[in-house]
Backbone as a ProteinNet text record, in pm:
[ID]
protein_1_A
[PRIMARY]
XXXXXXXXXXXXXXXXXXXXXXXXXXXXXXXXXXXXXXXXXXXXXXXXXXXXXXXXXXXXXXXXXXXXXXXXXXXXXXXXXXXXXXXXXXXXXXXXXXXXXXXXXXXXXXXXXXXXXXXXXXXXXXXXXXXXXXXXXXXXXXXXXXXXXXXXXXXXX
[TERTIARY]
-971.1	-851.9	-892.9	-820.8	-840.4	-755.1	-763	-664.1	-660.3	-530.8	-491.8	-459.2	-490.7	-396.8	-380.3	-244.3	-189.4	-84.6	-200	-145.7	-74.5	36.1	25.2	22.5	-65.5	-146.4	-272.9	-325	-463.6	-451.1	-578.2	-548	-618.2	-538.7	-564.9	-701.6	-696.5	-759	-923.4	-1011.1	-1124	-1173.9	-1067.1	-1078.8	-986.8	-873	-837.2	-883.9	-1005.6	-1023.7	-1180.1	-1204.2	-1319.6	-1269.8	-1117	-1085	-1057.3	-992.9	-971.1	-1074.9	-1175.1	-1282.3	-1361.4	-1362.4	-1379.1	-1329	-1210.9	-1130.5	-1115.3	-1164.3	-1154.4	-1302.2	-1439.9	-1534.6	-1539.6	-1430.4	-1427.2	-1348.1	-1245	-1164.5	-1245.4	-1337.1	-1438.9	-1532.4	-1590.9	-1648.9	-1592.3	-1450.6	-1313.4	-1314.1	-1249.7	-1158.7	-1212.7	-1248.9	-1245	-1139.9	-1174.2	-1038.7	-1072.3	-975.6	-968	-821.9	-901.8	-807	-799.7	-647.9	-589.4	-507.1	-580.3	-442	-434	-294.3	-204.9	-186.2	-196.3	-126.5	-22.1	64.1	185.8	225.6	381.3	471.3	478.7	504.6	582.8	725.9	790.9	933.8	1030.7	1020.6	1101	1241.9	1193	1317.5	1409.7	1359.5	1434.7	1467.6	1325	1369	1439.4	1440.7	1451.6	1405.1	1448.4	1393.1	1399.4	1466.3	1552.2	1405	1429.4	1272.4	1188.2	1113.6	983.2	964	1038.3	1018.7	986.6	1118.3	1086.5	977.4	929.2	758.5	661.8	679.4	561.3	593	749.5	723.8	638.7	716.1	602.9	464	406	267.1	206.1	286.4	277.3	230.2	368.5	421.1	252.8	190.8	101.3	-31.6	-21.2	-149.6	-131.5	-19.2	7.2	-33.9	-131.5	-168.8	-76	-18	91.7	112.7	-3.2	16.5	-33.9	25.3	22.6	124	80.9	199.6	231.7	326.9	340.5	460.7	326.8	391.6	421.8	581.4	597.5	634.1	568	567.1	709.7	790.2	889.4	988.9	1071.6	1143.5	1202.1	1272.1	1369.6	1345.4	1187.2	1169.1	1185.7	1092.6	1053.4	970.6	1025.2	917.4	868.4	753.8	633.2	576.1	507.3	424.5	313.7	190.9	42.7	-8.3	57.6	-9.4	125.8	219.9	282.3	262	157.9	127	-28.4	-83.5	-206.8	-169.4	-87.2	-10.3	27.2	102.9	150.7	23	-78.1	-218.4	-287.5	-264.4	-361	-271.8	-150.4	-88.7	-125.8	-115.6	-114	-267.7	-368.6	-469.9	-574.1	-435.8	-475.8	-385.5	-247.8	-153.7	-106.1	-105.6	-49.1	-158.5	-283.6	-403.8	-383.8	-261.1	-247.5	-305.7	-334	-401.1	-322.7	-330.3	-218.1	-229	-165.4	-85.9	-18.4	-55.7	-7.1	24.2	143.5	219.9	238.1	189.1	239.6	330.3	422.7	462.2	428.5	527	451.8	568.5	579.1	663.6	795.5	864.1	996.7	986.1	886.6	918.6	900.2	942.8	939.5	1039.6	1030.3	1162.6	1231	1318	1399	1328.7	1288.2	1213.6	1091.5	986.8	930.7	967.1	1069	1073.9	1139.6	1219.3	1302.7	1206	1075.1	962.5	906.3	914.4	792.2	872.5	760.9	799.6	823.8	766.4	794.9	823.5	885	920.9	862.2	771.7	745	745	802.1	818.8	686.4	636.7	495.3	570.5	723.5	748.9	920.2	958	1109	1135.8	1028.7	979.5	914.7	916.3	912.2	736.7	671.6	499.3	495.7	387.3	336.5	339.7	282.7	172.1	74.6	13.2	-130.7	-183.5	-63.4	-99.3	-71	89.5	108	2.3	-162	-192.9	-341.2	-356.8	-448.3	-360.2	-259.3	-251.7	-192.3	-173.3	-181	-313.9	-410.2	-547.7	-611.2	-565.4	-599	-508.1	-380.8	-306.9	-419.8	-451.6	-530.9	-620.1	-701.5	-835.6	-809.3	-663.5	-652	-616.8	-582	-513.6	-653.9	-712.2	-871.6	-961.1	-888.5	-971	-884.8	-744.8	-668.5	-737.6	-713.6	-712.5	-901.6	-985	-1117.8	-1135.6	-1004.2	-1042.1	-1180	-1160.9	-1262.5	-1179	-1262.4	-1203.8	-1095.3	-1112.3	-1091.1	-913.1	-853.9	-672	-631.6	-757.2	-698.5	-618.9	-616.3	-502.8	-532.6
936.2	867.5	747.8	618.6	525.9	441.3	389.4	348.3	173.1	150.5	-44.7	-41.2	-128.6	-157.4	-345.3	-321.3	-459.9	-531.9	-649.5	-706.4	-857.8	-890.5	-1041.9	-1108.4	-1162.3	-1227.5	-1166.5	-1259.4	-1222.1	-1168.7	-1113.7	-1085.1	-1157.2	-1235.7	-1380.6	-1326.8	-1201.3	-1152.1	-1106.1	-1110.8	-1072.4	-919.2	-912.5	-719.8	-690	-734.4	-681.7	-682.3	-781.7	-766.1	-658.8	-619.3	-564.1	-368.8	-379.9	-241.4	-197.6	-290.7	-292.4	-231.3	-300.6	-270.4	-145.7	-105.1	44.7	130.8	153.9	243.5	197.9	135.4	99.2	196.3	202	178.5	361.1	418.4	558.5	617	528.9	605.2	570.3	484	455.5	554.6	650.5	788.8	914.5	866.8	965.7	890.1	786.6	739.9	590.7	513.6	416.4	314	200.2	113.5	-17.3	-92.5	-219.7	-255.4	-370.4	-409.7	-608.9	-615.1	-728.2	-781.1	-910.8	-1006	-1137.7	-1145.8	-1261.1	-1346.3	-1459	-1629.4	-1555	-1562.2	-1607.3	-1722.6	-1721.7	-1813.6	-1873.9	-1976.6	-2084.1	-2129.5	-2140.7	-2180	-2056.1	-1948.2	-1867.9	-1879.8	-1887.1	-1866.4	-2036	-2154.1	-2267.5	-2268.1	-2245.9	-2249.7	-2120.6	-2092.6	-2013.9	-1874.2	-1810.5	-1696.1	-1537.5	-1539.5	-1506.6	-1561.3	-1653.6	-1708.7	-1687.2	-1714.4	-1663.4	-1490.6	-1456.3	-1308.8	-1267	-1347.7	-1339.2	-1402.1	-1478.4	-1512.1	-1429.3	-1409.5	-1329.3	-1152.6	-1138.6	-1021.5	-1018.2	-1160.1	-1134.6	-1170	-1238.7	-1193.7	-1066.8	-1035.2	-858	-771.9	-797.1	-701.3	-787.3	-838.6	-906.6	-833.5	-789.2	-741.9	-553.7	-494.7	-358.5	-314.5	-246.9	-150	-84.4	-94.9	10.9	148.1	197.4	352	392.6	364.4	407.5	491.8	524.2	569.2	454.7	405.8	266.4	359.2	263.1	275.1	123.8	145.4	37.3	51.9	-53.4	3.1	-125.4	-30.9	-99.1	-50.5	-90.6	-37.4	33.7	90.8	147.2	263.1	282.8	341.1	502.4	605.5	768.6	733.4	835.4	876.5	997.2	994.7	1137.7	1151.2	1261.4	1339.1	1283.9	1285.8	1313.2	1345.4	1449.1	1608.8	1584.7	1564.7	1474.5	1397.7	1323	1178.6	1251.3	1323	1436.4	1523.4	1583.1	1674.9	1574.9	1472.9	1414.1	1374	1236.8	1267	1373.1	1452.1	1586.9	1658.8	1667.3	1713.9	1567	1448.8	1343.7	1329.3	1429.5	1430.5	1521.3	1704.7	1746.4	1742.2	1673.6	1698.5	1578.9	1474	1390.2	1293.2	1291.2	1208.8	1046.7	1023.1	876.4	810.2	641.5	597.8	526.1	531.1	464.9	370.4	258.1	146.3	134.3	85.3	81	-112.1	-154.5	-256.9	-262.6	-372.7	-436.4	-565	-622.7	-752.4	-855.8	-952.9	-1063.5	-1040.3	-1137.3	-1126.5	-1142.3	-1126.1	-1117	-1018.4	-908.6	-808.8	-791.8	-726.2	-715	-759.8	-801.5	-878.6	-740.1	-681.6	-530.6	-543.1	-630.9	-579.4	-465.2	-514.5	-420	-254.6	-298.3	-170.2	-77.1	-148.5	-40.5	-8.9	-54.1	5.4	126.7	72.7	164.8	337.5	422.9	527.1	624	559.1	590.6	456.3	488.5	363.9	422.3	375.8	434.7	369.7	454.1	370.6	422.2	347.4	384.8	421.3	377	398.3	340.2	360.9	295.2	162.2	128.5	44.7	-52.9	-194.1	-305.5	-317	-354.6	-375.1	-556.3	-586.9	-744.8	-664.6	-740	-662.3	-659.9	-727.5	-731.5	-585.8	-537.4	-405.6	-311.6	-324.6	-218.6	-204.7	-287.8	-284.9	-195.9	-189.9	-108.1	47.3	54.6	167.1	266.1	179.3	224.8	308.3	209	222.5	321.5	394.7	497.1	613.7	599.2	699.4	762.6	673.5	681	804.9	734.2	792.5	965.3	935.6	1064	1152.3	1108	1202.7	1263.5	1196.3	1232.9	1341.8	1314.8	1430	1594	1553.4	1626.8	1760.4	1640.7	1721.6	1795.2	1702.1	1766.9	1903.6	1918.4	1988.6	1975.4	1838	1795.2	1752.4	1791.2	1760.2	1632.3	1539.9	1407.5	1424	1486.8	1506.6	1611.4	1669.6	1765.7	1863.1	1940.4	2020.9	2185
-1057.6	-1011.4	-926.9	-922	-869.8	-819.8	-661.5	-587.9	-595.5	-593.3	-664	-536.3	-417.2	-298.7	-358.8	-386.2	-378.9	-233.1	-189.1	-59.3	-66.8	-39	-19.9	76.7	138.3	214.8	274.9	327.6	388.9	555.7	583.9	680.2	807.5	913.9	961.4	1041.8	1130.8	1274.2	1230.7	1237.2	1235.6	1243.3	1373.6	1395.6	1309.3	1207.5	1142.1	988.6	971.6	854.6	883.9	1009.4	1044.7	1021.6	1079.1	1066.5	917.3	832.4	722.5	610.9	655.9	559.7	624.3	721.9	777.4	662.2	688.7	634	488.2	447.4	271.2	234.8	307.3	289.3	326.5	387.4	386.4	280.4	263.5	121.2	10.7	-26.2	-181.1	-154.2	-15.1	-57.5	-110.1	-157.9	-160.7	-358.9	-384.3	-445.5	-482.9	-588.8	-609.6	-549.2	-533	-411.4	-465.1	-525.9	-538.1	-440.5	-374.8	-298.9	-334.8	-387.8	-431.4	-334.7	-296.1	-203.6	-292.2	-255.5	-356.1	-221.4	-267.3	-167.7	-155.3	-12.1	19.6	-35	-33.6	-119.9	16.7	-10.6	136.4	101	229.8	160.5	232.7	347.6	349	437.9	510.9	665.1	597.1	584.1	591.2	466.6	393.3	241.2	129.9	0.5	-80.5	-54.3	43.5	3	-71.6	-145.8	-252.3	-401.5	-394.5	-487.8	-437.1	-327.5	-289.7	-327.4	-293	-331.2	-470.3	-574.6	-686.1	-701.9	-711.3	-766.9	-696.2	-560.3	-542.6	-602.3	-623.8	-755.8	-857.3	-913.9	-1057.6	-1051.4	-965.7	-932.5	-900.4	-795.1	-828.3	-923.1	-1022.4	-1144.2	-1258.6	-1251.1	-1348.1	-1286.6	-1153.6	-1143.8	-1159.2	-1158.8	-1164.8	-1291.2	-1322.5	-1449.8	-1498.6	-1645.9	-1733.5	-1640	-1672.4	-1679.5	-1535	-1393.4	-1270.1	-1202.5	-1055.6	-1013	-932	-905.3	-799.6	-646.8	-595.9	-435.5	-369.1	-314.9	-303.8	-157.9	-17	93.5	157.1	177	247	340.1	434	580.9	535.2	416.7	361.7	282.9	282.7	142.1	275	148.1	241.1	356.5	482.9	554.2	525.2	537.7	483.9	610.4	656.1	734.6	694	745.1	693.1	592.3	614.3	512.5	375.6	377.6	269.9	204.3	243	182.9	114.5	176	104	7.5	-19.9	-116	-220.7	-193.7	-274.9	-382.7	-288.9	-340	-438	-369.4	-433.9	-547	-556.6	-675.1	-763	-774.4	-860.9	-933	-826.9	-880.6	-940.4	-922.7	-1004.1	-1121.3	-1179.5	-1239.5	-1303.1	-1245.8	-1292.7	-1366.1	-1279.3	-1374.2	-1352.5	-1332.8	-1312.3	-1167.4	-1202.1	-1087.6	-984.9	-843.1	-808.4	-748.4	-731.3	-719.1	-591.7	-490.2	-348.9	-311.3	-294.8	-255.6	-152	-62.2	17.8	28.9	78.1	27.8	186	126.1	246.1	392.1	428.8	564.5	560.3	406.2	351.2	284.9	274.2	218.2	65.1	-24.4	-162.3	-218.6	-348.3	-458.5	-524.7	-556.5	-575.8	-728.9	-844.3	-912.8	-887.8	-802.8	-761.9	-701.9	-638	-567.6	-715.3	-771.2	-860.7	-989.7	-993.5	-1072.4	-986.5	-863.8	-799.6	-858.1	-833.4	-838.2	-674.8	-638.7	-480.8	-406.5	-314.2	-200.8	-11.4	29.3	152.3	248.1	393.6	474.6	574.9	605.2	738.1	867.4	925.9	1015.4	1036.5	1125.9	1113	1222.8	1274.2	1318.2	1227.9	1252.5	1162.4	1220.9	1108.8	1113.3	1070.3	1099.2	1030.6	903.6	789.7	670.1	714.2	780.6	823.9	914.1	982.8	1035.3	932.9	806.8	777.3	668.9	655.2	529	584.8	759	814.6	857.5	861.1	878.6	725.1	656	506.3	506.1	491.2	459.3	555.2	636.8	788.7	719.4	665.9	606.4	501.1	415.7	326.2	236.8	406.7	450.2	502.9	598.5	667.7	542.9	449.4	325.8	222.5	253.1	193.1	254.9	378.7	467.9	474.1	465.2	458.6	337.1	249.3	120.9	97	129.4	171.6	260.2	325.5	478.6	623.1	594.1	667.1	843.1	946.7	1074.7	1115.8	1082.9	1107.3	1151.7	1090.4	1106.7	1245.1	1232.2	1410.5	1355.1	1231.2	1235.7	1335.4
[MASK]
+++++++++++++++++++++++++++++++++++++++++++++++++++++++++++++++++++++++++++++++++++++++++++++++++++++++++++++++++++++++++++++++++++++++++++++++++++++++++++++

């Protein structure tokens, strides 16, 4: 099984592209990890943003593999537990076989094409994140779900 993290934009902070790759570099001893960032669209708050979204959808939707499970991370979607987001994991990977597909969007969020593909919609918190954080604590969810499902210390249960 193998994990797609799709991001749009980069991530500006140093310690955040330092934590980032931490926790990428612990889930690839777990899980294969390609991690995809797309340009931000320009044009939001003054301009179109209604279009920006749509194009950075279908940039999106061009890098998502047919046959995935898609996670699409947004304020609205499920909140999950830990150990939810590990189950979920771990049934998809003894049962379902498919690889999954994790979305982030830019600082307007996702275009509703995406979301109404995704097969899940998740929310990290009910509190509003940059992407730039929600794409490190994705990637910490991740990891913790690897350990979960390992039964390895790291979760404190």
């Amino acid at each position: 099984m193998k994990l797609r993290l799709i991001c749009v934009g980069k991530l500006a902070e140093s310690w955040q592209r330092t934590v980032a790759e931490d926790y990428a570099g612990r889930i690839q001893r777990y899980f294969s990890l390609d991690i995809i960032e797309l340009k931000e669209e320009k044009g939001g708050r003054r301009g179109d943003t209604k279009g920006l979204l749509k194009r950075e959808g279908a940039r999106i939707m061009e890098k998502v593999p047919q046959r995935t499970f898609l996670i699409a991370l947004d304020e609205r979607g499920r909140n999950l537990k830990s150990e939810q987001l590990a189950d979920l994991l771990s049934a998809e990977m003894l049962h379902g076989g498919r690889d999954w597909c994790l979305v982030i969007g830019g600082p307007y969020g996702l275009d509703d094409d995406v979301r109404t593909r995704a097969d899940l919609t998740l929310s990290l918190s009910k509190m509003t994140f940059t992407h730039q954080m929600a794409r490190i604590l994705l990637l910490e969810q991740l990891y913790r779900s690897c350990t979960i499902i390992k039964n390895e210390p790291y979760h404190n249960r």
